[in-house]
C-alpha positions in Angstrom: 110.2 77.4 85.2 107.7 80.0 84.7 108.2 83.4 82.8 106.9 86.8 84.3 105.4 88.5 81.9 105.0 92.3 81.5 102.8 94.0 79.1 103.3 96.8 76.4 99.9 98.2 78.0 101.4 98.3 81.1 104.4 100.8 79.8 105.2 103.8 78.0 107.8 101.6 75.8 108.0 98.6 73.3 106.9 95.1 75.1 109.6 93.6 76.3 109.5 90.0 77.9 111.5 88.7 80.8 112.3 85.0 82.0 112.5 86.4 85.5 112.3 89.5 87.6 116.0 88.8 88.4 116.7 89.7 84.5 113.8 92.2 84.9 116.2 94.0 87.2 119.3 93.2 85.4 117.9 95.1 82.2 117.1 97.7 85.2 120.5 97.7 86.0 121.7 98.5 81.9 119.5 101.7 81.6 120.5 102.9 85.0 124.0 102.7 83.7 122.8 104.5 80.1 121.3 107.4 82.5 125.3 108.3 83.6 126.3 108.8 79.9 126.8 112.6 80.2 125.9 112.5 76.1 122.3 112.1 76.8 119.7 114.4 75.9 117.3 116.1 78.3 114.8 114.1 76.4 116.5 110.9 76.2 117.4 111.3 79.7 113.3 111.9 80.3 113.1 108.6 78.7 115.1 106.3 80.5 113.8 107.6 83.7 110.2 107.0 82.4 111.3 103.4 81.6 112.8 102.9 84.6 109.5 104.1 86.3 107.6 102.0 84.7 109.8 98.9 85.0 109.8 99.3 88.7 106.5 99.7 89.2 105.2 97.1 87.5 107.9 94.8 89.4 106.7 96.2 92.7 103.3 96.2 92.1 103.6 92.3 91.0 105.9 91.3 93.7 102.8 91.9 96.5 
């Protein structure tokens, strides 16, 4: 089995590493969910999204 890695560099977050995209997209899934708290800051809000951003793009850009 082979890991996917994806690099701090690569983000505007903490490094965080993945054994798969399938969980890459299952940690996708939890901060989608975090975006629906209605709690959220604009700025935490501003966060997730840039997260999520970043996360998907560097999944896409991988996958081709």
């Amino acid at each position: 089995m082979s890991t996917h890695e994806i690099k701090a560099s690569d983000l505007t977050w903490a490094e965080i590493n993945f054994e798969s995209p399938k969980e890459a997209f299952k940690f996708a899934d939890q901060l989608e969910q975090k975006l629906k708290d209605p709690n959220l800051t604009e700025e935490q809000r501003k966060q997730l999204d840039d997260c999520l951003d970043d996360l998907f793009s560097t999944l896409f850009d991988g996958a081709f």
